[in-house]
N, C-alpha and C positions, 0 to 999 in steps of 0.2 A: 623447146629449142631456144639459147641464150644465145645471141649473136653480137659481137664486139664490134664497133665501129671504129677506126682509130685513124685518125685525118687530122695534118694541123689548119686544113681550111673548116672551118665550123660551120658556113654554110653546108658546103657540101657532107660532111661526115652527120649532120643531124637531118639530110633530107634523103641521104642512102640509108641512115636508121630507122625513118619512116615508109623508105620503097620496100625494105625487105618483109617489112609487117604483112605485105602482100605473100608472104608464103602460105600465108595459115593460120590460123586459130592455135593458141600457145608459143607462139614466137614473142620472145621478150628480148629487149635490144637496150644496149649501154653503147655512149659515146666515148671517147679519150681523144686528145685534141696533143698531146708529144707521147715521147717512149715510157718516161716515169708513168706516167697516169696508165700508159697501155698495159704496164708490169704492174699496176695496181688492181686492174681491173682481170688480168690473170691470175691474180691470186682470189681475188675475193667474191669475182661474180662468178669463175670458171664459166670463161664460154665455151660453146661446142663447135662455135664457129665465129674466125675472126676474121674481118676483111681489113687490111693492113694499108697504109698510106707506104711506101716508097720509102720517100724521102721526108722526114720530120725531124722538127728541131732541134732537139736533142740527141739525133743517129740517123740510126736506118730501119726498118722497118723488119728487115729479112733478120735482125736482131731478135726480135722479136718470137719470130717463128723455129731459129736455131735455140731458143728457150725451150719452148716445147717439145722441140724434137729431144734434144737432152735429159729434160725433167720426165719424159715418156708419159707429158699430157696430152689426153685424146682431143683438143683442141684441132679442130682442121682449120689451116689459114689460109688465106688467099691473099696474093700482093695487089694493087691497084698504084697507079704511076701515071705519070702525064707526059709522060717522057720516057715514051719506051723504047728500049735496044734491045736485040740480042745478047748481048752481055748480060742486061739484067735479068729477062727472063732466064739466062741459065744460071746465075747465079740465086733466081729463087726457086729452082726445082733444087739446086743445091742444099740450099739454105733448111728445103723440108715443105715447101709449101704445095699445095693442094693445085693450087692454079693463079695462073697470071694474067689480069687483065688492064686494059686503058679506061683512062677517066672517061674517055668518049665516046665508051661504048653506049648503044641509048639500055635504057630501065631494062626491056626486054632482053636483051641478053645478058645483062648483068643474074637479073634474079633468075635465068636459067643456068648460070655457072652453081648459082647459088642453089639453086633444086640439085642441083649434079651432088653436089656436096652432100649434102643432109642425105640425098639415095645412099653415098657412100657414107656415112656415120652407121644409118639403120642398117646396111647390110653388114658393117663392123660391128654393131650390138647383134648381130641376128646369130653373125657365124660364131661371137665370141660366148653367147646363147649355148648354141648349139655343141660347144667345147667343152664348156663345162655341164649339157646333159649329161654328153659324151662318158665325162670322167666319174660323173655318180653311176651312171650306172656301171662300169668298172668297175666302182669299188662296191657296189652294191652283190655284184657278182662275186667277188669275194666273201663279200659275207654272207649270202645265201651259199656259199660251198663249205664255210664253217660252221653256218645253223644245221645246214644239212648233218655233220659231221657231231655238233651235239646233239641235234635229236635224238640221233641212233645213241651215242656214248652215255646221254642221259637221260632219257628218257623211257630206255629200256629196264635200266637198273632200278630206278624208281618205282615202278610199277610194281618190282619182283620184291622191292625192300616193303613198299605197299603192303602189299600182299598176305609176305610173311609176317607183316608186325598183324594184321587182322586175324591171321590161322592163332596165331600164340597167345593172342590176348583172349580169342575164345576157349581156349583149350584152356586155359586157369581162371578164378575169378579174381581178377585183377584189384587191388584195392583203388577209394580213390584217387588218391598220391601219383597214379599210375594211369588213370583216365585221363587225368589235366596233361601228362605227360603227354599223353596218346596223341590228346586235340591240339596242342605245340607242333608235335609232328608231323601232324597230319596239315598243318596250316604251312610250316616250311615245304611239304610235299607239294601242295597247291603255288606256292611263290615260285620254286624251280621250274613244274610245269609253265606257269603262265611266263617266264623267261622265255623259256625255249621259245613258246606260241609266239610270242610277239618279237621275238628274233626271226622268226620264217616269216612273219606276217611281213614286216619292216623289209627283208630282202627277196622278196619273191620278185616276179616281174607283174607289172600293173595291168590289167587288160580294161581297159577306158572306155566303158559305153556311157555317151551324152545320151540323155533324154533332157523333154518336157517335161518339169515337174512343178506340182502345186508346191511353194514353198511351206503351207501350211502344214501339206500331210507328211512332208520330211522332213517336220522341227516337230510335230504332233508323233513320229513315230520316234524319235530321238528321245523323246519325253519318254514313252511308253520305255523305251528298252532300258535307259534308267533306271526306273521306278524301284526296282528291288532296291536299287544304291540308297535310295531317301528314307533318314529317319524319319517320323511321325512326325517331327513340328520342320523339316525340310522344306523350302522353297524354289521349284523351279517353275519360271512366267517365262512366256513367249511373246514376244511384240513383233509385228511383221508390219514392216512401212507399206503405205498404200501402195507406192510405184515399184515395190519388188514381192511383190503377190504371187510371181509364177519365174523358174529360171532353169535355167539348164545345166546339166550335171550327171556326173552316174551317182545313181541314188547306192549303191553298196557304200563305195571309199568312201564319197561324201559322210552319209552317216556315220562309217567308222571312224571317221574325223573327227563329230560334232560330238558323238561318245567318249572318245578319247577326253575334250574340250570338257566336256563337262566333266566328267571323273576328275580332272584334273581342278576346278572350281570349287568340287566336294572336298577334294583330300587338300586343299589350301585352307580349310575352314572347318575341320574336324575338329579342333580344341575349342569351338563355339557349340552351345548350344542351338542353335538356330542357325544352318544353312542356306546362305539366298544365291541366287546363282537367276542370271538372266540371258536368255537365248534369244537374238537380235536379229532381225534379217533388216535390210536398207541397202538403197540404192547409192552408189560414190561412183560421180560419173558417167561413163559408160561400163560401169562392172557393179558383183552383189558383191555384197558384204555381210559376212557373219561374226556377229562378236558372240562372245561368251565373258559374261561379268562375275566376278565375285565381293564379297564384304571382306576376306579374305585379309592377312599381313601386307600383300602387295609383293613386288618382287625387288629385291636388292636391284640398287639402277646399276650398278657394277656390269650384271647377271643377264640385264634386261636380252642386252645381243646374244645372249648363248642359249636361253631356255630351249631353242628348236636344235641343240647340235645332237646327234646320236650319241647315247650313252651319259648323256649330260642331266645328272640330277642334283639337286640340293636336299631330297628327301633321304633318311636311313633306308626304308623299301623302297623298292622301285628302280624299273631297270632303262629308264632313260630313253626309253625307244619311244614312247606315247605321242610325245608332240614333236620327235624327229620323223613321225608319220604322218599327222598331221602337215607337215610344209611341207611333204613329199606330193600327200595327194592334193592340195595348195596348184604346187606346181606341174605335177601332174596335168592339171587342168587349166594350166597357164596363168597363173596366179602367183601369190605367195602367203605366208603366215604372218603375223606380226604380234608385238607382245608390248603392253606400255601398263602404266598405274594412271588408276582414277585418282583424280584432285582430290575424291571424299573418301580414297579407302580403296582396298583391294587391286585386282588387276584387271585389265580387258583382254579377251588372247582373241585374233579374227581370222580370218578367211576369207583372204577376197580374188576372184577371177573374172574373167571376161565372160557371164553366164548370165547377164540378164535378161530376160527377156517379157516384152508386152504382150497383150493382147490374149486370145483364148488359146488353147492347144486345139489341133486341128488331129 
C-alpha cells in the first residue's frame, strides 16, 4: 500500500505519514509539501492512496484529485482542510474524492477513514479480479466449443487416413524411399493429434482439488514422467528450500504445469549437446514458488510479456497452448506465471501461489 501525504505544513504532513504506518506491514508513505511536487509524486511513486491538504500554495488540492479522476488513476483521495464548509465538502465529493475530513480530527479516526479506504481499493482489485475470471472463462468457453468441433472434424479423418496408409503399406513391399516417407507421416499424424489434445486440454473447465503434498514427491514424480524426454547425457536436478518442504495444491494440474515447464526448458536447448534444466521449489513470502531454469538462448526481452498468451510461440512446431496452461493453472490456484532471463544464460519460467504450507500433514 503507497500512501501520498501532501500538506504545505511539514510538520504536520510528515507526522500524518508516520500515523498512517499504523495500518500494517507494507505501507509505504511519501510526503509533498505544494501541488507541483503532489503531481510529481502521482506520477512517479503512484499512490493508492492520497490524503490531500485543501488549500496549498501553489492551488487547491481538489486539483489534484480532478487529475485522477480524468487520467482514470486508481489513486483513492481524501481532502483534509482546517477550515471546513459545506461548500468544500461538496466540492470535494465533486472534485472525485473518496472522503473529507478536518485537521482536528484525533489519529483514531483519521486512520479509520483511512482503513475505509484501502477495504474499498481491495474490494476494487477483488471485484475487478473477479471480471476478468469472469471473461477467461468466456472465452475459454468458446474455445472448448471449437476444440470440441475439431476433435470430431479432425481427429476422426486422421485415424481413417492412419489407418489406411498402414493397410497399403502392408499390402506391397514398400521400398525405403517410402518408409522415411511413412515415419514423416506418421510424425505430422502425431503433431495434429497432440494440437487437438492440448486445445481440449487448455479449454476444458478446471476442477481444483487442494491437497497436502510432499513437495519432494511432486517434483520427484515430474521428474519421473519426463524421463523418456532426456537424452543420455540430459540434466534435470531438483533443489527444494528447507522452508518449502510440504504445500498445497492439486497434484494433477500442478504437475501438468511443471511438465509442460520442463518440456519447454528441453526444447529451448535442443541444438546443445547437454541439456540442464533445474526444478526449484522455495519459499517468497507468504506463497511457494516454482522455477524451472534452463542454459537455454534465453528469451527475446521484447517477448518476455507474451511467452504465457494462448497461441503465442516463437518455435516452427508447436501450438502455443503449453505455457498459456501453465498461467491458467498458475491462476487457477490463485497465483500467477512469470518468465525473465538469468544474468549467466538461459530463462527462469515460475509458478507461484498462495500454497505453502508448515509443519507435518495430519
Amino acid at each position: 500500500m503507497r500512501i501520498l501525504v501532501l500538506d504545505d505544513n511539514r510538520d504536520y504532513a510528515d507526522n500524518l505519514a508516520e500515523l498512517v504506518l499504523e495500518l500494517g506491514p507494507g505501507v509505504e508513505t511519501r510526503t509533498a509539501y505544494d501541488l507541483a511536487a503532489g503531481r510529481r509524486e502521482l506520477e512517479h511513486f503512484a499512490p493508492d492512496l492520497a490524503l490531500v491538504d485543501l488549500k496549498l500554495p501553489d492551488g487547491c488540492g481538489d486539483e489534484l484529485v480532478r487529475q485522477c479522476r480524468e487520467e482514470r488513476r486508481p489513486t483513492l483521495c481524501i481532502i483534509l482542510t482546517g477550515a471546513a464548509t459545506m461548500q468544500a465538502a461538496i466540492g470535494a465529493v465533486e472534485a472525485g474524492a473518496f472522503s473529507f475530513l478536518t485537521k482536528d480530527l484525533p489519529a483514531g479516526a483519521i486512520l479509520a477513514a483511512c482503513r475505509r479506504a484501502t477495504e474499498h481499493l481491495a474490494l476494487g482489485a477483488e471485484n475487478r479480479s473477479l471480471e476478468s475470471r469472469l471473461r477467461e472463462r468466456e472465452r475459454l468457453a468458446s474455445i472448448g466449443q471449437m476444440a470440441a468441433t475439431l476433435a470430431h472434424e479432425i481427429k476422426n479423418p486422421l485415424t481413417g487416413i492412419s489407418q489406411a496408409l498402414e493397410v497399403l503399406l502392408d499390402a506391397v513391399d514398400p521400398p525405403p524411399d517410402l518408409l522415411v516417407l511413412r515415419d514423416g507421416i506418421r510424425r505430422r499424424f502425431r503433431d495434429l493429434d497432440r494440437l487437438v489434445d492440448e486445445l481440449l486440454d487448455f479449454s476444458r473447465p478446471f476442477e481444483i482439488e487442494i491437497r497436502s503434498l510432499a513437495t519432494s514427491e511432486l517434483l520427484e514424480a515430474v521428474r519421473r514422467d519426463c524421463g523418456h524426454r532426456l537424452r543420455p547425457d540430459d540434466l534435470l536436478e531438483i533443489e527444494i528450500a528447507p522452508d518449502a518442504t510440504r504445500l498445497r495444491a492439486d497434484p494433477t494440474w500442478l504437475g501438468a504445469a511443471l511438465r509442460n515447464l520442463v518440456q519447454n526448458a528441453l526444447d529451448a536447448q535442443s541444438d546443445r549437446a547437454r541439456a540442464e534444466v533445474l526444478l526449484r521449489a522455495r519459499r517468497e513470502k507468504d506463497e511457494i514458488r516454482i522455477e524451472v531454469e534452463d542454459r537455454g538462448p534465453g528469451i527475446e526481452e521484447s517477448l518476455v510479456e507474451r511467452v504465457f498468451e494462448p497461441f503465442f510461440t516463437t518455435r516452427t512446431r508447436g501450438t502455443g497452448l503449453g505455457l498459456a496452461l501453465v498461467r491458467r493453472v498458475a491462476r487457477e490456484h490463485g497465483g500467477d506465471a512469470s518468465a525473465e532471463n538469468r544474468v549467466d544464460g538461459g530463462a527462469r519460467l515460475a509458478i507461484r501461489w498462495p500454497g505453502l504450507e508448515t509443519g507435518e500433514s495430519r
